[in-house]
C-alpha positions in Angstrom: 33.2 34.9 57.8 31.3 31.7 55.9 33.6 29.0 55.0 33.1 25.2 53.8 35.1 22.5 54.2 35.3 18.8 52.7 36.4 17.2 55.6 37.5 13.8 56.5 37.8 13.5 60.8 40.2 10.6 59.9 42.6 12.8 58.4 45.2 15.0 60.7 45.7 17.8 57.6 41.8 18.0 57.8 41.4 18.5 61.2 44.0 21.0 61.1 42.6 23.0 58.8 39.2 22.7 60.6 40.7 23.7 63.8 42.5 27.0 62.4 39.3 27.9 60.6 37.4 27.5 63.7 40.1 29.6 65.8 39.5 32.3 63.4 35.9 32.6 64.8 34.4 31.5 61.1 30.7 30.3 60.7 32.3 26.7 59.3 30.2 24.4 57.4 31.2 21.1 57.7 30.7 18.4 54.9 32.4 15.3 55.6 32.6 14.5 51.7 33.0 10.9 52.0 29.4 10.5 53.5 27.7 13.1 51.1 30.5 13.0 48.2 29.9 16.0 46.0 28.9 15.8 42.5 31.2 16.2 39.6 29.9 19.8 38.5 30.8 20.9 42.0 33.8 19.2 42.3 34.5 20.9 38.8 33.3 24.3 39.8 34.9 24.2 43.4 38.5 23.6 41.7 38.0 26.2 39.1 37.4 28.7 41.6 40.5 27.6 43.4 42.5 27.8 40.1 43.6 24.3 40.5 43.5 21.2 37.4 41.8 18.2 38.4 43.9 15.9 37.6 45.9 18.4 40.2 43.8 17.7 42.6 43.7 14.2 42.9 45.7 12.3 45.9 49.0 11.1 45.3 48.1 7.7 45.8 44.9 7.6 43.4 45.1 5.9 40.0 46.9 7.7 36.8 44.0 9.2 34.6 44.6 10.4 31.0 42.6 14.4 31.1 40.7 16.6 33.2 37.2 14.8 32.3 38.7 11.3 33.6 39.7 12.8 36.8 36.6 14.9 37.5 34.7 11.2 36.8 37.0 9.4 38.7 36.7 12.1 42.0 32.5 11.9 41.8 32.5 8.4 41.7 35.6 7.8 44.3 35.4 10.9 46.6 38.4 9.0 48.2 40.7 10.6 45.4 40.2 14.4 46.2 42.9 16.0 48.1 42.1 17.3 51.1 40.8 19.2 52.8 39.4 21.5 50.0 38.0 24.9 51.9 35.7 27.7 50.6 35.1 30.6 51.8 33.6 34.1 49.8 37.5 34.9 48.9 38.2 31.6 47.3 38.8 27.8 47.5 41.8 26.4 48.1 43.2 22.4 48.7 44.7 23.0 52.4 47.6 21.0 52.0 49.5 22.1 54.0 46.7 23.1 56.6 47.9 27.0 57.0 47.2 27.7 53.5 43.5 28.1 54.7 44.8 31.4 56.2 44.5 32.6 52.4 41.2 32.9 52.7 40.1 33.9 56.1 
């Protein structure tokens, strides 16, 4: 099995999620997101896939936004703001937060 992840090494939930994706034997692609942030329409199509709002997806922490459009800008330009890790694979997306909720998909 394929799967992507937006990773960030610094974060324990990420590597956790790496970790059990990796035990599974997937083919992982790792993009460390806050090196090669993705772009708003992927960011946009990656969370529609997974079912999820953006302003959903936004860390706790990041500022308030008003809509959907302020958070999808505020993600592209801030890739800080995206919960993670965010994993792909052909049977969805999904934020892994917590880290077993990758298992979804495998």
């Amino acid at each position: 099995m394929k799967a992507t992840i937006w990773h960030n090494p610094r974060c324990s939930k990420s590597r956790d999620a790496l970790a059990i994706l990796r035990d599974a034997g997937a083919d992982v692609t790792v993009v460390e997101y806050m090196k090669a942030p993705p772009s708003r329409a992927e960011i946009a199509r990656v969370l529609a896939r997974a079912g999820i709002a953006p302003v959903a997806a936004l860390r706790a922490d990041a500022p308030a936004v008003a809509d959907d459009a302020a958070a999808l800008a505020m993600m592209a330009r801030d890739p800080s703001t995206i919960e993670r890790p965010v994993v792909e694979t052909e049977k969805g997306a999904v934020i892994a937060r917590p880290p077993h909720l990758v298992r979804d998909l495998l």
